[in-house]
C-alpha positions in Angstrom: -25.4 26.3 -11.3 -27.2 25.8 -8.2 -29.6 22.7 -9.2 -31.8 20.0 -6.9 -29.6 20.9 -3.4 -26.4 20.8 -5.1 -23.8 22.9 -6.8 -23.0 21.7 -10.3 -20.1 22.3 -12.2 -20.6 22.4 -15.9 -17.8 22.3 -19.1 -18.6 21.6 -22.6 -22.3 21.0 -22.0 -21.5 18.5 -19.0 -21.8 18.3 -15.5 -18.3 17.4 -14.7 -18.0 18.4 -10.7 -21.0 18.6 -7.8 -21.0 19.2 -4.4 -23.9 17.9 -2.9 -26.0 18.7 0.3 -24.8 16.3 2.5 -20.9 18.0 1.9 -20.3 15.0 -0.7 -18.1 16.3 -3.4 -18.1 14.0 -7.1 -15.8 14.9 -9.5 -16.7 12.4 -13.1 -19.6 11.9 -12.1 -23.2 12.6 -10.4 -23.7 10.0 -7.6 -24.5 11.7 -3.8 -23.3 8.7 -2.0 -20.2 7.6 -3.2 -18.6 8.9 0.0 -16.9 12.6 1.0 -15.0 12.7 -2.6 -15.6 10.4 -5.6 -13.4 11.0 -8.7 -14.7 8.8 -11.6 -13.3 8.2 -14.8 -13.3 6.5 -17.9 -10.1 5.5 -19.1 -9.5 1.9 -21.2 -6.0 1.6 -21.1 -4.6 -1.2 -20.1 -1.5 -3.0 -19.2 1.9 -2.0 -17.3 1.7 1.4 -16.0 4.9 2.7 -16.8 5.7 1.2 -20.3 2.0 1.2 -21.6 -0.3 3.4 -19.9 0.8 6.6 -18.7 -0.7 8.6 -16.0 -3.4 10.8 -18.5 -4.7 7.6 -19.5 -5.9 6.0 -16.1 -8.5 7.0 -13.9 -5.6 8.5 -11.5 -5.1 11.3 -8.9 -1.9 12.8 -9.2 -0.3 14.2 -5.2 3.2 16.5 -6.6 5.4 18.1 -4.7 7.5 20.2 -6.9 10.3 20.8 -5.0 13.8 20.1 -6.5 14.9 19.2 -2.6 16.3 15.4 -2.3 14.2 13.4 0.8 10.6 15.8 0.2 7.6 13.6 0.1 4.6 13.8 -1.3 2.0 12.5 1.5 -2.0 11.0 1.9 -2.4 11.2 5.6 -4.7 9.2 7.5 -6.3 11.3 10.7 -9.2 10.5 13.4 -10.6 12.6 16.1 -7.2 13.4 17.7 -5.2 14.3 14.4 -3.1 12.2 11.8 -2.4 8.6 13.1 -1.3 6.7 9.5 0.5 7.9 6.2 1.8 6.8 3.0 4.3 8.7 1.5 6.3 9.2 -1.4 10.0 9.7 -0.5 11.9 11.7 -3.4 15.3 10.5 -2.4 17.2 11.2 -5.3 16.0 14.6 -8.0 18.7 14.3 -10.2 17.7 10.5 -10.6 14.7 10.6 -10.1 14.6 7.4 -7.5 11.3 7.1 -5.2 10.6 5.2 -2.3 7.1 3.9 -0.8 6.9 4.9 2.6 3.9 3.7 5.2 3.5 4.9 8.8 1.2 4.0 11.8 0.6 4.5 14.9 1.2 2.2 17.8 -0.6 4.0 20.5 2.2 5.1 21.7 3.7 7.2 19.0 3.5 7.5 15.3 6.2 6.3 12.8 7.2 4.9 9.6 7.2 1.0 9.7 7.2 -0.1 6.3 9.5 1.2 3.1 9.4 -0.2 -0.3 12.3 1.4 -2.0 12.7 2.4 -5.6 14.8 -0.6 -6.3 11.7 -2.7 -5.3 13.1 -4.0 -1.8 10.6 -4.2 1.4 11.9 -3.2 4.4 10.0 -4.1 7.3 10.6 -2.2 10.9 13.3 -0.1 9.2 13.9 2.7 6.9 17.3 1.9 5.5 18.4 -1.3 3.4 21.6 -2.9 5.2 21.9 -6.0 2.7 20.9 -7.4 -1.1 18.0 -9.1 -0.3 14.9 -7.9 -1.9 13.3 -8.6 2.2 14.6 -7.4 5.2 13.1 -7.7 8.5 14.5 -5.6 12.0 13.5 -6.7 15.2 13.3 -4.1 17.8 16.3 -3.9 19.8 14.6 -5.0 23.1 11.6 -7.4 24.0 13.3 -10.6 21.6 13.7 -11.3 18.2 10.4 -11.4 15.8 10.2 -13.6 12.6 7.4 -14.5 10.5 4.6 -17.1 10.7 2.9 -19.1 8.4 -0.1 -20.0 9.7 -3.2 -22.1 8.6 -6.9 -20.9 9.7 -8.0 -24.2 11.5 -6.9 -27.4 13.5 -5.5 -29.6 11.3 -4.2 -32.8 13.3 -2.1 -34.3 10.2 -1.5 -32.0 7.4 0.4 -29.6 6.2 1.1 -26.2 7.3 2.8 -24.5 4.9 5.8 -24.3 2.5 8.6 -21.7 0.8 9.2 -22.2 -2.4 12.6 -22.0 -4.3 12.5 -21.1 -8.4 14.3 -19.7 -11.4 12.1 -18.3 -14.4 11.8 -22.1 -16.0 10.6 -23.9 -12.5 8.7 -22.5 -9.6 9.7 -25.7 -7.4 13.2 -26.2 -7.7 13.4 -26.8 -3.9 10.5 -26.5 -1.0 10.6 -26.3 2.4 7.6 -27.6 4.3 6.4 -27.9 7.5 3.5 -30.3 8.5 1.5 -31.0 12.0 2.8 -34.6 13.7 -0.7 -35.9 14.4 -1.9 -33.3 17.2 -3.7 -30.0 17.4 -2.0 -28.8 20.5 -1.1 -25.4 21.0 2.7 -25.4 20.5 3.1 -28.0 18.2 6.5 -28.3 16.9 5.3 -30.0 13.9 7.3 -32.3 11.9 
């Protein structure tokens, strides 16, 4: 039905889909300017999503790729004027396990590539694709231009207080041990801290 500059979808006495003059497209509901595609839903679930929910019973958007093939993906790419420049992806590593890996690319200006994997056993990797140890965080530093770590950093210039802290903890304590580093009474850039 062709209705107030806009094609409406109807089903069981409901507009369920328009596209809209401007080349907005709403799916759940009737709004023009919810952006290029809005997908609304009304689902009251709640809780984990694997052990309570399901997938028919969120507001969800489902990306499949049914190939049996170990390594496919299943991809939302992220494009500008000159083509796709970010990703996330859905590894399928393993069919006949079904194990899935979180994959997300960018684009350096240089060249595109992926830079960030969460894998199905929950472990982040940062600036590599494979796991080489236990720990639930690994970090690789590019091979040339020095070695890369991670900064805690606090948004102003404290002259005498702390920085920041990591936290060691079982499931009874949060604070069995804590490392902390605090400023040694200057704001200089540099500070070693104390």
């Amino acid at each position: 039905e062709h209705n107030n500059n806009k094609m409406e979808f109807w089903a069981n006495d409901a507009e369920r889909m328009s596209i809209h003059d401007s080349g907005n497209v709403s799916i759940g509901n009737t709004a023009a300017d919810n952006g290029i595609l809005s997908i609304t839903a009304n689902k009251g679930s709640a809780g984990d999503l694997w052990s309570q929910v399901g997938p028919n019973n969120n507001a969800s958007l489902i990306i499949q790729n049914s190939s049996s093939t170990d390594n496919t993906n299943a991809v939302l790419y992220f494009a500008n004027d000159a083509g796709v420049q970010a990703a996330i992806n859905a590894r399928f590593t393993n069919h006949s396990n079904d194990n899935t890996e979180l994959r997300f690319s960018t684009h350096n200006g240089s060249s595109g590539a992926e830079r960030m994997v969460l894998t199905g056993d929950g472990k982040l990797l940062l600036g590599d694709k494979a796991s080489h140890t236990t720990d639930l965080l690994q970090i690789e530093t590019p091979a040339s231009g020095g070695g890369h770590g991670i900064q805690i950093r606090r948004n102003d210039t404290n002259t005498d207080q702390v920085i920041g802290h990591v936290m060691f903890g079982n499931n009874t304590a949060t604070d069995l041990v804590k490392i902390s580093a605090k400023t040694d009474g200057d704001s200089n850039a540099g500070d070693s801290g104390a």
